[in-house]
N, C-alpha and C positions, 0 to 999 in steps of 0.2 A: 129684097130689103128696102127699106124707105130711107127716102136722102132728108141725112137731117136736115136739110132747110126749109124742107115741104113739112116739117110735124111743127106742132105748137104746144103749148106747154101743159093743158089737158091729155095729150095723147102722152107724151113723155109721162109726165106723173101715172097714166093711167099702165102703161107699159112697165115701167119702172118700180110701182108701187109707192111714190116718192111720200114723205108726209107732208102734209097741209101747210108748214111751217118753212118748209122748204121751197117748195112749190111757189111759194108768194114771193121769196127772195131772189128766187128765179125768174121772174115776171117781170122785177122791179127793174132788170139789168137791159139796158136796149143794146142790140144787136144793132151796129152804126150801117147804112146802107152800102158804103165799100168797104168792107169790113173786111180784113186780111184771117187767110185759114189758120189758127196754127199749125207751126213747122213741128213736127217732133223728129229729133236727132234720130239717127241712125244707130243699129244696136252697138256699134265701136264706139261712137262717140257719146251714146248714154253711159254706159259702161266706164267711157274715161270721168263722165263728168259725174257721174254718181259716187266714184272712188275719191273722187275731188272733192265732193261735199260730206264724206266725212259716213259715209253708206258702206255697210257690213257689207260681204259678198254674199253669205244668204238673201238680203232684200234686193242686193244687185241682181242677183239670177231670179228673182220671183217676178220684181220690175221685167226685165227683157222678156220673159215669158207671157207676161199680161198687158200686152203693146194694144191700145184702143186704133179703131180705125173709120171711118165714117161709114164703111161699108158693111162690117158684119155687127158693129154697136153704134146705128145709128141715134138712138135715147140716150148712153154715156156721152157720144160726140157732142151732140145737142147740147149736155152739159157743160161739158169741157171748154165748148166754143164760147156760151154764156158767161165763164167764171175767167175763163183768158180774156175776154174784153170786160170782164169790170174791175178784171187786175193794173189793165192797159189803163184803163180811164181814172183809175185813182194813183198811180205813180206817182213817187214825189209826197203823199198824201200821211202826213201821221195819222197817230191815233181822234178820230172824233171827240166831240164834248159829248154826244149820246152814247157813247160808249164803242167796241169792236167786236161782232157777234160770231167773226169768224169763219170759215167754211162748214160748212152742213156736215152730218156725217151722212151717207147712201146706204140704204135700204141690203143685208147681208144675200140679199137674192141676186144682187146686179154680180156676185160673186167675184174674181179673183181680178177682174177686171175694173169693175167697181171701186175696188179696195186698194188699184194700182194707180186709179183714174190723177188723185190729185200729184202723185207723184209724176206721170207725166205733165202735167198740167205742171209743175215746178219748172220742167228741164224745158217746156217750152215760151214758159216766158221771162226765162233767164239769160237769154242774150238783151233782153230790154232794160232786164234788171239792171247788170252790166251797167249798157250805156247810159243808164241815168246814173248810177253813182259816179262813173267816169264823166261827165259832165259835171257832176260835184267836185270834181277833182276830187274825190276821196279814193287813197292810198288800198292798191290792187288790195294787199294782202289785209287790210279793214273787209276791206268790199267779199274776199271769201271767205273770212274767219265766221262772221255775222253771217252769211248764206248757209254755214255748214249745222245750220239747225234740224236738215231734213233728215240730215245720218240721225242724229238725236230725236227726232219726229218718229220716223221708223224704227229704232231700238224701242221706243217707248207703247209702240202701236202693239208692238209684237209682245211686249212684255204685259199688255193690259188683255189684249185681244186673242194672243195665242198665232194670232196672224200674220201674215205679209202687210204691207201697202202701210195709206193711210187714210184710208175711207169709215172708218168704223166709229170713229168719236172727236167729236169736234177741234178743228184746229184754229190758232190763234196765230202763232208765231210763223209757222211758214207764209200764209199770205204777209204779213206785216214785212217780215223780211225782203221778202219780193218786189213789195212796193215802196221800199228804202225807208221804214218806219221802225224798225228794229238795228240794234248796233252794237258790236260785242266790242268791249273794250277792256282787255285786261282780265281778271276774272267776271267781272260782270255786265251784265245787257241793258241797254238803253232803250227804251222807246219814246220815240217825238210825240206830245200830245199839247191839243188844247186843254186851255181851263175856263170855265166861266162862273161867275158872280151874279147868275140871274139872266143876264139879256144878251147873251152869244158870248165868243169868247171873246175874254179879256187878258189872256197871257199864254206862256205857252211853260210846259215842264215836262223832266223827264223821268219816265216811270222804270225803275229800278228792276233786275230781275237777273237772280240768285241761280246761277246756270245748275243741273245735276251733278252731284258730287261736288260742291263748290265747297271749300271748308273756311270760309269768311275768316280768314289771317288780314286782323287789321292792316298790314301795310298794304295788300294785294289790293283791298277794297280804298284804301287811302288813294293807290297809284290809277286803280279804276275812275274815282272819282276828281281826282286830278285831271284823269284824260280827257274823261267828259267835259269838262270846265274849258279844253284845249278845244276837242274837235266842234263842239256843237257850233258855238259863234263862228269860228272859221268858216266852217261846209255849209252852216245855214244862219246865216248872219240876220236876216228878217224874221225870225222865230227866236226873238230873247228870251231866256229861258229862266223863271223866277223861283223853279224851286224842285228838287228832286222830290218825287216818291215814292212807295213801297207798301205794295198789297200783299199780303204771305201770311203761312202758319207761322214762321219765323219771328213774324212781328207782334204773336200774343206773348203780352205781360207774364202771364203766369208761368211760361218759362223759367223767369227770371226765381219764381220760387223754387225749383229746385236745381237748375244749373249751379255750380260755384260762380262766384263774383268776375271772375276774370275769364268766363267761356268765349269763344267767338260770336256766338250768337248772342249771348247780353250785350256784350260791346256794340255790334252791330246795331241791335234795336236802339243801345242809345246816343245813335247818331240822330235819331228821329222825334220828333213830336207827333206823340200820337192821338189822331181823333177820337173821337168816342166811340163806344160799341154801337150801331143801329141794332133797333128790333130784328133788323131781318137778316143783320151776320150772329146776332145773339140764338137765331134757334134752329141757322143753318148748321149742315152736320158737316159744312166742307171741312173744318180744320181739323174732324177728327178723322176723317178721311185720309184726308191730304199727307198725314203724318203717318199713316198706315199704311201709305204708296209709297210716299217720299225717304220714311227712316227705315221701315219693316221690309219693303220690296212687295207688298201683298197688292198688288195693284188690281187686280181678280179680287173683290171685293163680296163679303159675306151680307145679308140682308142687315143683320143686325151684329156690331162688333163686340156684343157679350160672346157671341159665338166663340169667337178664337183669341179673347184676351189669355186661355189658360196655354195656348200655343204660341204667344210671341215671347220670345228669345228677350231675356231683361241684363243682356252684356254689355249696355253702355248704361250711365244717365239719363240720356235723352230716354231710351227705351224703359225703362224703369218706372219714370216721370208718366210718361205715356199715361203706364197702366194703371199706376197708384192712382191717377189723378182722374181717369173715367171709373176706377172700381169706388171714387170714394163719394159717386154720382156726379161727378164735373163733367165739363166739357172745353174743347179748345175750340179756339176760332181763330178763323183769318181777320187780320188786324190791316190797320191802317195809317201811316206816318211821313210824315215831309219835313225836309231841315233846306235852309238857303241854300239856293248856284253858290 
């Protein structure tokens, strides 16, 4: 077997099968020359701490089963080792002004292991996580409510993929989490970003985010965005923050025509000022998507949603709305809105 430290990033991709897109993100990450192994816990102590973050004991037992080791998945290690130091190196770090592209997903050949890869990779740079927010003095039980994404990560892997782990399609929230750029408050989740105005940034805001199953009851999101208002300045006092936002299916208008007046989700939208539609949310198909995972459960997605509009269940409004409103050639999108700290 070859020791990951003798391969390079041609032979991995070549081994692995990696895509091109990947391969380059891999590349861009330097390996620091005393550069610490990751530890990964032992299977009692995985086992406690995956119970702790909120992990089914199916993924528990798929996890312990698909343990990575430098020795028999030297190309996974490789990886592993690449994405735990540029976990390490951006700590602390919110969301970018170019945006957050997230972890890759791995190639379905690297198989069971593969697909367990980034959940180890969680439990191993989670004692870092820790002590950086404990240096924020932010309060233990913030610090695991906000980590407890990857139970939610993996229910969702499994429900899209059929599968264990969470290697198969792109993830956003567990690295952010990790790197103390995510923050559950109440019913809903924070994240620290820049803003710029053209020539770097110029402020800094916090991007809003509607947990699963969250049924947006004004007072809950009132108390949420109260908290917000409490913790941010406190924990990160040099990051003044000028204005919340919200990127969602939730935040298309056309909602608002067939919901009643007084739903959670009208109210909610109009806490917002929303920007305008771009060309390129107007002929994306994410929001009709998104409501086909999010309200239907169909997260196993048909090529074309004429398919199975005559198979969705029309027991609420929302699901109702859905259908009328693609059968009468519409379409929904992910919207865009912000109201003052």
């Amino acid at each position: 077997m070859s020791d990951p430290t003798d391969l390079n990033a041609a032979e991995v991709r070549s081994r692995l099968a990696l895509p091109a897109h990947m391969l380059e993100w891999l590349e861009r990450i330097e390996r620091p020359a005393a550069a610490r192994t990751p530890v990964l816990p032992d299977d009692a102590e995985a086992e406690r701490l995956l119970g702790r973050l909120g992990v089914e004991s199916v993924d528990r037992d798929s996890t312990l089963a698909a343990r990575p080791n430098p020795h028999d998945h030297p190309e996974l290690w490789w990886v592993l080792e690449r994405v735990y130091h540029h976990l390490l190196a951006k700590m602390g770090c919110g969301v970018p002004i170019e945006g957050f592209e997230g972890w890759p997903p791995l190639p379905v050949s690297t198989g069971a292991v593969g697909r367990h890869l980034y959940v180890w990779l969680y439990l191993a740079v989670l004692p870092e996580a820790r002590r950086y927010q404990a240096s924020r003095e932010i309060p233990e039980d913030v610090t695991w409510v906000s980590l407890d994404g990857l139970g939610r990560g993996m229910r969702a892997h499994r429900a899209v993929t059929g599968e264990g782990g969470l290697g198969l399609f792109r993830l956003w929230s567990p690295p952010l989490q990790l790197r103390g750029a995510e923050y559950r408050l109440g019913l809903l989740g924070f994240n620290r970003g820049a803003v710029s105005m053209g020539n770097g940034a110029c402020g800094y805001v916090l991007g809003v985010h509607i947990p699963e199953g969250g049924k947006l009851e004004p007072d809950a999101c009132e108390e949420s965005f109260a908290a917000a208002r409490e913790f941010f300045p406190r924990h990160f006092p040099e990051e003044p923050v000028s204005f919340f936002t919200c990127s969602s299916w939730l935040m298309d208008p056309q909602l608002a025509e067939y919901l009643p007046e007084g739903s959670n989700i009208v109210r909610f939208q109009r806490r917002f000022h929303l920007l305008p539609l771009t060309p390129q949310e107007a002929a994306s198909p994410e929001g009709d998507r998104a409501i086909l995972g999010h309200v239907f459960g169909r997260y196993r997605q048909p090529d074309t949603l004429s398919e199975v509009l005559d198979e969705l269940p029309r027991d609420t409004t929302l699901q109702r709305a859905y259908v009328a409103h693609l059968r009468s050639g519409g379409h929904w999108h992910s919207r865009t809105g912000w109201f003052p700290f």
